[in-house]
C-alpha positions as CSV (number, residue, x, y, z in Angstrom):
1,X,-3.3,28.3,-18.0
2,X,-4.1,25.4,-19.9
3,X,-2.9,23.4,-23.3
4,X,-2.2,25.6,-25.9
5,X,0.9,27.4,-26.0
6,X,0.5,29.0,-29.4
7,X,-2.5,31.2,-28.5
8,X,-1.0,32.8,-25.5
9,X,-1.6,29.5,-22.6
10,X,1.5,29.8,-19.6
11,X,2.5,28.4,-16.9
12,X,1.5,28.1,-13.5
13,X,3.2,26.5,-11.7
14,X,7.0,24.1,-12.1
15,X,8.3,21.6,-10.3
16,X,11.4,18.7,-10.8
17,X,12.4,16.1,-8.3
18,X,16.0,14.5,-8.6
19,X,16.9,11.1,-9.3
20,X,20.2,9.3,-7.5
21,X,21.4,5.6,-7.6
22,X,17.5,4.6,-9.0
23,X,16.0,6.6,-6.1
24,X,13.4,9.8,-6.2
25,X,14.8,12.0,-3.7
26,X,12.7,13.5,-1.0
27,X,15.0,16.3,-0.1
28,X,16.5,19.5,-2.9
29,X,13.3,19.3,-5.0
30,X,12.5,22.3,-7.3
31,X,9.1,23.7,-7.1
32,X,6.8,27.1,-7.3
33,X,4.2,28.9,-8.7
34,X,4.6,31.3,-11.6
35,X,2.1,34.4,-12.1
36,X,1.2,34.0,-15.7
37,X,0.4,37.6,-16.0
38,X,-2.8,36.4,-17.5
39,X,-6.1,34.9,-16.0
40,X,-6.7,31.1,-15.6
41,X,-9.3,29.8,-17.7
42,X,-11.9,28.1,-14.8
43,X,-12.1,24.4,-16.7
44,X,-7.7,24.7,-16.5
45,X,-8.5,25.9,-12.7
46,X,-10.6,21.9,-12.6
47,X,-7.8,20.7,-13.2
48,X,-5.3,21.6,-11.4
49,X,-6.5,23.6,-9.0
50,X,-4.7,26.8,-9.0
51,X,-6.4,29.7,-9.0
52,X,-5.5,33.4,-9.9
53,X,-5.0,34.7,-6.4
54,X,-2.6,31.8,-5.4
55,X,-0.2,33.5,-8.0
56,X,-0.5,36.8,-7.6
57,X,2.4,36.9,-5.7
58,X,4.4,34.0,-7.1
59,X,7.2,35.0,-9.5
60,X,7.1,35.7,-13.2
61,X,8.6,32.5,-15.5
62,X,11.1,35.2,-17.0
63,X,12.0,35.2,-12.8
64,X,11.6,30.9,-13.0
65,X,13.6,30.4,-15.8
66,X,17.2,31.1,-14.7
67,X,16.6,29.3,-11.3
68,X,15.2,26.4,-13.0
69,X,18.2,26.6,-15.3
70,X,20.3,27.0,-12.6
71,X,18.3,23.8,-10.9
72,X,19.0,21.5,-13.8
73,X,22.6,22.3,-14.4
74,X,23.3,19.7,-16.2
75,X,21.4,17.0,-15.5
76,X,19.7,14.4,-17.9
77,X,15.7,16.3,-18.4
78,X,12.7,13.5,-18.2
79,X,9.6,14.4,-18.5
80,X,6.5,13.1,-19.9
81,X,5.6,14.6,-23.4
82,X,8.4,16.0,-23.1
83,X,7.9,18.0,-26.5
84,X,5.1,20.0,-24.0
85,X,7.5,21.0,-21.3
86,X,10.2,21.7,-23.5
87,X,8.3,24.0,-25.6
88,X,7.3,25.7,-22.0
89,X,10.9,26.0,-21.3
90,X,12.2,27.5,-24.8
91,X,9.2,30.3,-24.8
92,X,10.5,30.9,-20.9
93,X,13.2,31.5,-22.2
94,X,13.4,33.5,-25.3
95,X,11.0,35.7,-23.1
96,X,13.6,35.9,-20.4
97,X,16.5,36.6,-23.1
98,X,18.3,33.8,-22.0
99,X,19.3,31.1,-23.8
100,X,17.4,27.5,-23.8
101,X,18.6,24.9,-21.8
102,X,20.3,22.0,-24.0
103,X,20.2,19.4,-21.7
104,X,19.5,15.3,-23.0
105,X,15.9,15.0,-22.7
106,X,14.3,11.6,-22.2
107,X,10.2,11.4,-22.9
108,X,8.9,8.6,-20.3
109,X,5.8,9.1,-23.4
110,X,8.1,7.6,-26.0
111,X,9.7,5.1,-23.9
112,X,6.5,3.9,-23.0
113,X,5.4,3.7,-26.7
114,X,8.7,1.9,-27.2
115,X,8.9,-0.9,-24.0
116,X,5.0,-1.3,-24.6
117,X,4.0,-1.1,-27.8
118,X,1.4,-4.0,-27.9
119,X,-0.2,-1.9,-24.9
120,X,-2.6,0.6,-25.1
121,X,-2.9,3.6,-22.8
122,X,0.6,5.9,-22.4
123,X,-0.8,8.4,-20.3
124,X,0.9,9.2,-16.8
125,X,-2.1,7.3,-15.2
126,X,-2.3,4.5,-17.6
127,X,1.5,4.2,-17.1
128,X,1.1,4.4,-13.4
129,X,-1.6,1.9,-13.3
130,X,0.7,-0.4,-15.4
131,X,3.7,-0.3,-13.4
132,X,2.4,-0.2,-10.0
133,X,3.0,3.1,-9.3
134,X,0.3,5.6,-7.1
135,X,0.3,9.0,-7.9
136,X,0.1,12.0,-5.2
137,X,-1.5,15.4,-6.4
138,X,-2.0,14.3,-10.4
139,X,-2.1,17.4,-12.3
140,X,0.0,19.2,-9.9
141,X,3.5,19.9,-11.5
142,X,5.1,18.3,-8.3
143,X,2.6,15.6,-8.4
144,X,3.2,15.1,-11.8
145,X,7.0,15.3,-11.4
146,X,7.0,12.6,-9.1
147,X,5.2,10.4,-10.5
148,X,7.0,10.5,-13.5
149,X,10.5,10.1,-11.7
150,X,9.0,6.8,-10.4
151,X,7.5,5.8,-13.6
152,X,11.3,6.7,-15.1
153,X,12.8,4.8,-12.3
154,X,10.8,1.3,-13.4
155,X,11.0,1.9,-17.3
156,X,15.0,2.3,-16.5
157,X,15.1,-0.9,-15.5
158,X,13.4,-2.7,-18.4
159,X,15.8,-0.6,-21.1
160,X,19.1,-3.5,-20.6
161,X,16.4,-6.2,-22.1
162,X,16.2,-3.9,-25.4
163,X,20.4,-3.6,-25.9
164,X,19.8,-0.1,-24.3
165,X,23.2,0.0,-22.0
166,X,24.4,4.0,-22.1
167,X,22.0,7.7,-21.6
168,X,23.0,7.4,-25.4
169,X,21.6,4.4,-26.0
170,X,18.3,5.7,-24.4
171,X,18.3,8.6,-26.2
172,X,18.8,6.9,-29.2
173,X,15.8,4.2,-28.6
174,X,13.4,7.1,-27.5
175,X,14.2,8.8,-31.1
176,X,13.8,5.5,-33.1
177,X,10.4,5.6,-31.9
178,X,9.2,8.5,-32.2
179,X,10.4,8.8,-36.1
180,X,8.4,5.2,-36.0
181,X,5.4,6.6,-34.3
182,X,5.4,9.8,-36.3
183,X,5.8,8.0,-39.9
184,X,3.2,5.6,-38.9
185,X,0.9,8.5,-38.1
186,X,0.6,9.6,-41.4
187,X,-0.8,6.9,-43.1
């Protein structure tokens, strides 16, 4: 329902592609619409186009969660911002009484701040645009999802150049940088 999670904002709508041998796959994607149990603000509607009676129907996230869960088993999470997404999934599920998922998370965000530093613009679009990459349905969470698989895919293969070898390796490099970009932030 839009940006702001701390004054009540949900989600509408979650989606996650897999990734094998470097490759977005077309088939076993996750994706539906969640019923907020709250209206959609109409400039959040703008954007990504979902409107109260499309999720009417749809399930609640306290529904969502556990298949989602279920969905990610225990695969490596990327996302972009992750820090948004994450905090979508840790309200979904302290409201479910489930416990949060604890899988690695990699940020596509950081490891764009990282591999590009020197550039400017590290928004999905501004990384597509960089890296060649068109995106389908932007501001749809399957849109979205893809787009950042892809974007993943091509940052993946720039990570060997910076010593990065091992999912630890990458998780360590995303975390260097964000204590960098967060320090640097408050000067």
């Amino acid at each position: 329902t839009g940006m702001r999670l701390s004054q009540g904002d949900k989600v509408v709508s979650i989606s996650a592609v897999r990734i094998r041998r470097g490759r977005v796959q077309n088939t076993g994607a996750f994706h539906t619409l969640v019923n907020p149990g709250r209206s959609i603000p109409p400039e959040s509607v703008e954007i990504h186009h979902i409107e109260v009676h499309m999720v009417a129907d749809a399930p609640s996230m306290n529904e969502v969660y556990p298949q989602f869960a279920e969905y990610a088993g225990d695969s490596v999470l990327v996302a972009h911002n992750a820090a948004f997404d994450m905090k979508c999934l840790q309200m979904a599920a302290a409201e479910a009484g489930l416990p949060m998922i604890d899988n690695p998370v990699l940020d596509t965000l950081m490891l764009s701040y990282a591999l590009h530093n020197e550039t400017e613009g590290h928004s999905l679009e501004a990384m597509a645009e960089r890296l060649g990459i068109t995106i389908e349905g932007r501001h749809s969470s399957m849109g979205d999802a893809r787009a950042t698989a892809r974007i993943f895919i091509r940052l993946l293969a720039l990570l060997p150049g910076r010593g990065v070898k091992s999912l630890a390796d990458a998780k360590a490099f995303c975390d260097q940088h964000l204590l960098l970009r967060w320090q640097s932030s408050r000067y």
